[in-house]
C-alpha positions in Angstrom: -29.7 167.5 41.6 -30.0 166.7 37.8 -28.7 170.3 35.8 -28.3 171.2 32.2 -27.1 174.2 30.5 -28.8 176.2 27.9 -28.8 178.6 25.8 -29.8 181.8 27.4 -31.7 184.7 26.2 -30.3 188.1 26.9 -31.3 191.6 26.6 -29.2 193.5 23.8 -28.0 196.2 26.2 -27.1 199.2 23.6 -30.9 198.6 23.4 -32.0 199.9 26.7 -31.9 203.2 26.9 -33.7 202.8 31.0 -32.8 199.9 32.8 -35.3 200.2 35.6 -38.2 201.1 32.9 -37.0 198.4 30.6 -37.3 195.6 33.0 -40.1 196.8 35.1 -42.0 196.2 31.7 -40.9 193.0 30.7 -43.9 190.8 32.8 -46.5 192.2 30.7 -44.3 193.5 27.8 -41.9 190.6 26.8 -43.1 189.3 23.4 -43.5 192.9 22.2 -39.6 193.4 23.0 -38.7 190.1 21.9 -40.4 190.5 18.7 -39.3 194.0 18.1 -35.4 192.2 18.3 -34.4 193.7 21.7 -33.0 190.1 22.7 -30.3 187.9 21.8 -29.9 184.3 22.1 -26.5 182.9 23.1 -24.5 180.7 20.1 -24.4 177.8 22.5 -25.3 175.7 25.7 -23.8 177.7 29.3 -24.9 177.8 33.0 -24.2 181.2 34.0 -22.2 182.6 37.7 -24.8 185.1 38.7 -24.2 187.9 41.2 -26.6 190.6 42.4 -24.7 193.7 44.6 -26.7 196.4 47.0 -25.9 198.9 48.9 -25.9 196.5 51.7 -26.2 192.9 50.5 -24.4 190.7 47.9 -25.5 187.5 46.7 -23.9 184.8 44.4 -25.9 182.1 42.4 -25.6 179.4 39.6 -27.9 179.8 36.7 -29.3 176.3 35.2 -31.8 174.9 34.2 -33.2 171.5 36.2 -35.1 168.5 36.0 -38.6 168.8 36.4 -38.5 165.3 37.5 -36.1 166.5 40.7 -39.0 168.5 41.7 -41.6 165.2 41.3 -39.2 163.4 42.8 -39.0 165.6 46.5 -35.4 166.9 45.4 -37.0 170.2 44.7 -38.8 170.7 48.5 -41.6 173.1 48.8 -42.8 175.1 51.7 -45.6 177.0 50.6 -49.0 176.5 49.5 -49.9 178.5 46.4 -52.8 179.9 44.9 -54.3 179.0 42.2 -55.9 182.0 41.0 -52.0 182.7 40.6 -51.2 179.3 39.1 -53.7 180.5 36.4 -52.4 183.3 35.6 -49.1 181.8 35.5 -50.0 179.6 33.1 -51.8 182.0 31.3 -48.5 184.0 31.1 -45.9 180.8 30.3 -47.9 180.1 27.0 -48.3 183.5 26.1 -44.8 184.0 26.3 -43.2 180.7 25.5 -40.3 181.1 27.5 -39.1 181.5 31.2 -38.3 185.1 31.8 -37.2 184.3 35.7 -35.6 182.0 37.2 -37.0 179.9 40.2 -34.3 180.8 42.9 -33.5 177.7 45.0 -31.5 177.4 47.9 -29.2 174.7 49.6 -27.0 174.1 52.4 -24.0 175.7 51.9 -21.0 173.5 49.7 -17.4 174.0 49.7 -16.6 172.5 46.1 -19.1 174.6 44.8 -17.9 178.1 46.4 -14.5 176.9 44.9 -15.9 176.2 41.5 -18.0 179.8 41.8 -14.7 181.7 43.1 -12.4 180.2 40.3 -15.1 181.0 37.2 -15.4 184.6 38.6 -11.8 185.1 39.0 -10.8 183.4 35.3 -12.6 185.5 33.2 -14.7 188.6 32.7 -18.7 189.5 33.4 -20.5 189.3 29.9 -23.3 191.2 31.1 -23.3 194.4 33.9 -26.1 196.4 34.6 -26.8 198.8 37.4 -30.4 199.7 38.3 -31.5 203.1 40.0 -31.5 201.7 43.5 -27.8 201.0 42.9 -28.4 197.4 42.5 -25.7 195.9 40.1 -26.6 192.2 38.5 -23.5 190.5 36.6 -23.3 187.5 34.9 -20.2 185.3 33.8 -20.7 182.1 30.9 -19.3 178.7 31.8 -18.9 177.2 28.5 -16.1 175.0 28.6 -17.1 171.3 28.3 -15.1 170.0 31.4 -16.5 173.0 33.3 -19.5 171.9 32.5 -19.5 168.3 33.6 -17.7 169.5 37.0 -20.3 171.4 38.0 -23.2 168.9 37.1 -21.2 166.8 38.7 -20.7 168.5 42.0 -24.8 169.1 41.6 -25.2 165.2 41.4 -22.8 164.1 43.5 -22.8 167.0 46.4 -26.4 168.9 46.5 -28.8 166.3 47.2 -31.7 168.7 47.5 -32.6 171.9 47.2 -35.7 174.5 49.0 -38.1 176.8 46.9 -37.2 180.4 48.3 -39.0 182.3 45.5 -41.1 180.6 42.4 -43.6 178.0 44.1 -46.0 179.0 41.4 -43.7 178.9 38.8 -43.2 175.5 39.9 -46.5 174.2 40.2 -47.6 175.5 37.2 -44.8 174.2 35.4 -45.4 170.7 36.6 -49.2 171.2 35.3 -48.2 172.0 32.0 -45.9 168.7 31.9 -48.3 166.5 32.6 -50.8 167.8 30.5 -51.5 165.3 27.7 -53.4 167.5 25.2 -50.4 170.1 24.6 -47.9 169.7 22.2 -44.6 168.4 23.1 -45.5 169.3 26.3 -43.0 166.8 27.8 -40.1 168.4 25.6 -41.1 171.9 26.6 -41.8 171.4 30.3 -39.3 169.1 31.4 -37.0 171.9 32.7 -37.7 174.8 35.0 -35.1 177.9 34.5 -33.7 178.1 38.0 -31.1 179.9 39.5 -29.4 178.5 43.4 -28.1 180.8 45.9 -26.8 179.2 49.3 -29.2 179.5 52.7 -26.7 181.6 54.3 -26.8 184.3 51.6 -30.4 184.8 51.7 -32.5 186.9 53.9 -35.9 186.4 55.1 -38.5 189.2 55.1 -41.9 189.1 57.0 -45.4 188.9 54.9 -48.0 191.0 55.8 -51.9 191.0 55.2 -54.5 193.7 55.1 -57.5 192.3 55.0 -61.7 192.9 54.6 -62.5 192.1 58.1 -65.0 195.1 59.2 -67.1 194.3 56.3 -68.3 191.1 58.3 -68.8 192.3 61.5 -68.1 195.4 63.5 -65.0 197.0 65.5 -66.4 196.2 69.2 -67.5 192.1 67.9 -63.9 192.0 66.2 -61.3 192.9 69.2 -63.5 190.8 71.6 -63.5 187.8 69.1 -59.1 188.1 68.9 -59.2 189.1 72.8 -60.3 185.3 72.9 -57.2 184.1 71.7 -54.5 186.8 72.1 -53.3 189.4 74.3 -54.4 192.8 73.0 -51.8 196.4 73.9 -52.3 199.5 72.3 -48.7 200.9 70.7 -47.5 204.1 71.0 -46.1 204.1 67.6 -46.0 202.3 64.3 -43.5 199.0 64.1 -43.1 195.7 63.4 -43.5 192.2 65.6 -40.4 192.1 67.6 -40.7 188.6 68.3 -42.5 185.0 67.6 -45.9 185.0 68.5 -46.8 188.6 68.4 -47.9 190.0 65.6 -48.8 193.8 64.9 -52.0 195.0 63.8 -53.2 198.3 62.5 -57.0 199.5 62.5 -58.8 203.2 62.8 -55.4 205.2 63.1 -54.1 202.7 66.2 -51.3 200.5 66.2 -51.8 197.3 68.0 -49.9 194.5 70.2 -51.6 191.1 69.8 -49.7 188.0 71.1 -51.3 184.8 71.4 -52.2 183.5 75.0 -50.8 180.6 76.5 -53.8 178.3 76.0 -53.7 178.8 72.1 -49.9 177.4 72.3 -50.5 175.0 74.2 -53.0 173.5 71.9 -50.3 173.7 69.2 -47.2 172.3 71.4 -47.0 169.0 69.6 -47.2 170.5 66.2 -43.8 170.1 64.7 -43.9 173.7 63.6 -45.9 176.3 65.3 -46.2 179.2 62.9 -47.7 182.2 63.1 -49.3 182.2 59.6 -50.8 179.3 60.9 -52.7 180.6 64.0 -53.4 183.7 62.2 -55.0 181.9 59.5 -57.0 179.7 61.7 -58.1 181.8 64.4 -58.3 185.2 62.6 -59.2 184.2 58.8 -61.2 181.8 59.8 -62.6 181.7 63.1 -63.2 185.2 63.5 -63.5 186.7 59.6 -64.7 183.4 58.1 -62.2 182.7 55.5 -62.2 179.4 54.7 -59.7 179.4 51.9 -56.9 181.8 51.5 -55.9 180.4 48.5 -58.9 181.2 47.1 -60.5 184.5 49.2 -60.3 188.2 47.8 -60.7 190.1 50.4 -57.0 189.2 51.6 -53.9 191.5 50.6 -50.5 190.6 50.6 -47.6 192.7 51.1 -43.7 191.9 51.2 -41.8 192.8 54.5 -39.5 195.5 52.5 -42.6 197.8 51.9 -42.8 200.4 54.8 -45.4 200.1 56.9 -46.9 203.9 55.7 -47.8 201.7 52.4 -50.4 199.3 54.7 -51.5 202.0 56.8 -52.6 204.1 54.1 -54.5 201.0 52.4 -56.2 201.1 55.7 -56.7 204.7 55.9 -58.5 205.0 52.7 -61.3 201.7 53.7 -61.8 202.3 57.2 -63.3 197.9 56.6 -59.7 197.2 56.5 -57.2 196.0 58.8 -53.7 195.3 58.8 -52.2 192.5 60.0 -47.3 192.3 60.9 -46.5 188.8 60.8 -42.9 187.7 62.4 -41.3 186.3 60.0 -40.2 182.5 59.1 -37.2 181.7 61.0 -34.8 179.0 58.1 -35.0 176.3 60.4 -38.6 176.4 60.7 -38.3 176.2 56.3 -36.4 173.6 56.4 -38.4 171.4 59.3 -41.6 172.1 57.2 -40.0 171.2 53.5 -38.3 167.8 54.6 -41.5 166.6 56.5 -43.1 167.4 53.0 -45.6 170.1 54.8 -46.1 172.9 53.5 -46.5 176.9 55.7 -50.0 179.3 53.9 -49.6 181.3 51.1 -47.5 184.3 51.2 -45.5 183.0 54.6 -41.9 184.1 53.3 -40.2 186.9 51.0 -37.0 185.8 50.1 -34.2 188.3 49.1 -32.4 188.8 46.9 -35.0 189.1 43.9 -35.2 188.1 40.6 -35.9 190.8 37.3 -38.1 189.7 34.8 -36.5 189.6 31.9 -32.9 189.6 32.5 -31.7 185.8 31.8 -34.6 183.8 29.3 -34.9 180.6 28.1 -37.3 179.9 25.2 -39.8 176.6 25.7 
């Protein structure tokens, strides 16, 4: 992997009065802080030792920013497919700004040289920036500065981290890659080459399911619907509200009733030679499309997303309040499956994965 250091943009914290409202408003509200002098830019060129601490999670990261070329160039391995009504707004949103205001978190196998280099820099000197949000969520950064520092650790990257997986910021990505190659802007070249990024180790991270509620009764009725899915899957009433428990079942929610659906034997056996069999996938083709008649769900409003850390009251009441609605718990991606997909250069449907931790807007910038 091919990183540089930067010079970071950071929030003057004597500033921010309201941590939580402060950054909560900083994806629709950055040039009017950065204009109104509410951020600093550092004297010179760093990567940064980030670390993020819950209640019940902690997570440590390198700050950098990196080739665009590593992600032309397969070092940079996507899983996803993205959307491209969010790729325009993206972009939209990039040029508005002209900076990065989050970083793309990648993740690799884990590497001994650089936990050592991580554990040394934390250990040697003192956090520049702590902030604690209301959910008791403390983010800390330390600088490395020092020249020989510095060509360690893009060393170890060179030498030592041969490629690295998109866990949050595929459109970020792609959109970035679209604005480097696009002839008719400025120095576009100079001011895309470099995506702000931030890496965390695999065995850090956590994977959360993605959940849909989508339009489905607006197409055809409640009967014509469960004996359509009773085609492919296995239908059992629940007694209560909760999530899949396992591959191949996913929960759904309709009309006040909690469902069981798991797919029958003869759908999996169609998929046995897949190298991957996800259930994204078969929900996607034999719900979306065979059933609703969503062709693309890239493209296609009348599906909602929802990250696994929302409770499920927050997709039941969507459902509750548009009786055309249903909602749809998907077992989430297991990190082998990721990594299978990424290195056969496949890619898993919009909205397969939520990765934690997350990234603030706002927090660590880098001008473009």
């Amino acid at each position: 992997m091919n990183i540089f250091p930067f010079q970071a943009i950071f929030p003057k914290l004597d500033l921010v009065a309201s941590t939580d409202s402060f950054f909560n408003s900083m994806k629709v509200q950055f040039n009017e802080y950065y204009n109104s002098g509410f951020f600093d830019k550092s004297a010179q060129e760093a990567f940064y030792i980030y670390e993020i601490k819950s209640p019940d999670a902690s997570y440590t990261g390198v700050v950098t920013c990196t080739d665009i070329d590593d992600l032309n160039n397969n070092k940079i391995l996507k899983h996803e497919k993205t959307l491209a009504s969010k790729e325009q707004e993206m972009m939209r949103l990039i040029l508005q700004r002209k900076a990065m205001i989050k970083p793309v978190l990648l993740t690799y196998p884990d590497n001994d040289d650089l936990n050592k280099f991580v554990a040394k820099i934390k250990a040697g000197s003192k956090p520049i920036i702590n902030l604690a949000f209301e959910n008791k969520e403390y983010h800390s950064f330390w600088e490395v500065k020092d020249g020989s520092e510095i060509e360690n650790l893009r060393a170890i990257f060179s030498d030592q981290i041969e490629k690295s997986y998109i866990a949050d910021g595929h459109h970020r990505c792609s959109t970035t890659a679209i604005l480097y190659n696009n002839e008719e802007l400025e120095n576009a070249k100079e001011k895309f080459g470099q995506i702000l990024t931030v890496f965390i180790p695999f065995k850090q991270l956590k994977i959360w399911d993605y959940n849909r509620v989508v339009d489905v009764l607006g197409q055809t009725d409640l009967a014509s619907f469960l004996i359509s899915v009773s085609q492919y899957c296995k239908i059992k009433k629940l007694k209560k509200a909760r999530k899949p428990k396992r591959k191949f079942e996913i929960v759904m929610y309709l009309q006040n009733n909690w469902f069981s659906i798991r797919w029958k034997q003869k759908i999996l056996k169609l998929h046995k030679k897949d190298k991957v069999c996800l259930d994204t996938d078969l929900f996607n083709l034999y719900v979306l499309n065979k059933i609703v008649g969503i062709v693309d769900v890239r493209e296609d409003k009348r599906v909602k997303y929802y990250s696994g850390t929302e409770p499920l009251s927050v997709l039941s009441d969507g459902v509750d309040k548009n009786q055309n609605k249903i909602a749809f718990c998907i077992y989430p991606l297991l990190k082998e499956e990721l990594i299978i997909v990424a290195d056969t250069m496949n890619t898993v449907p919009p909205k397969s994965t939520w990765f934690e931790p997350r990234m603030k807007n706002g927090l660590i910038n880098k001008e473009i």
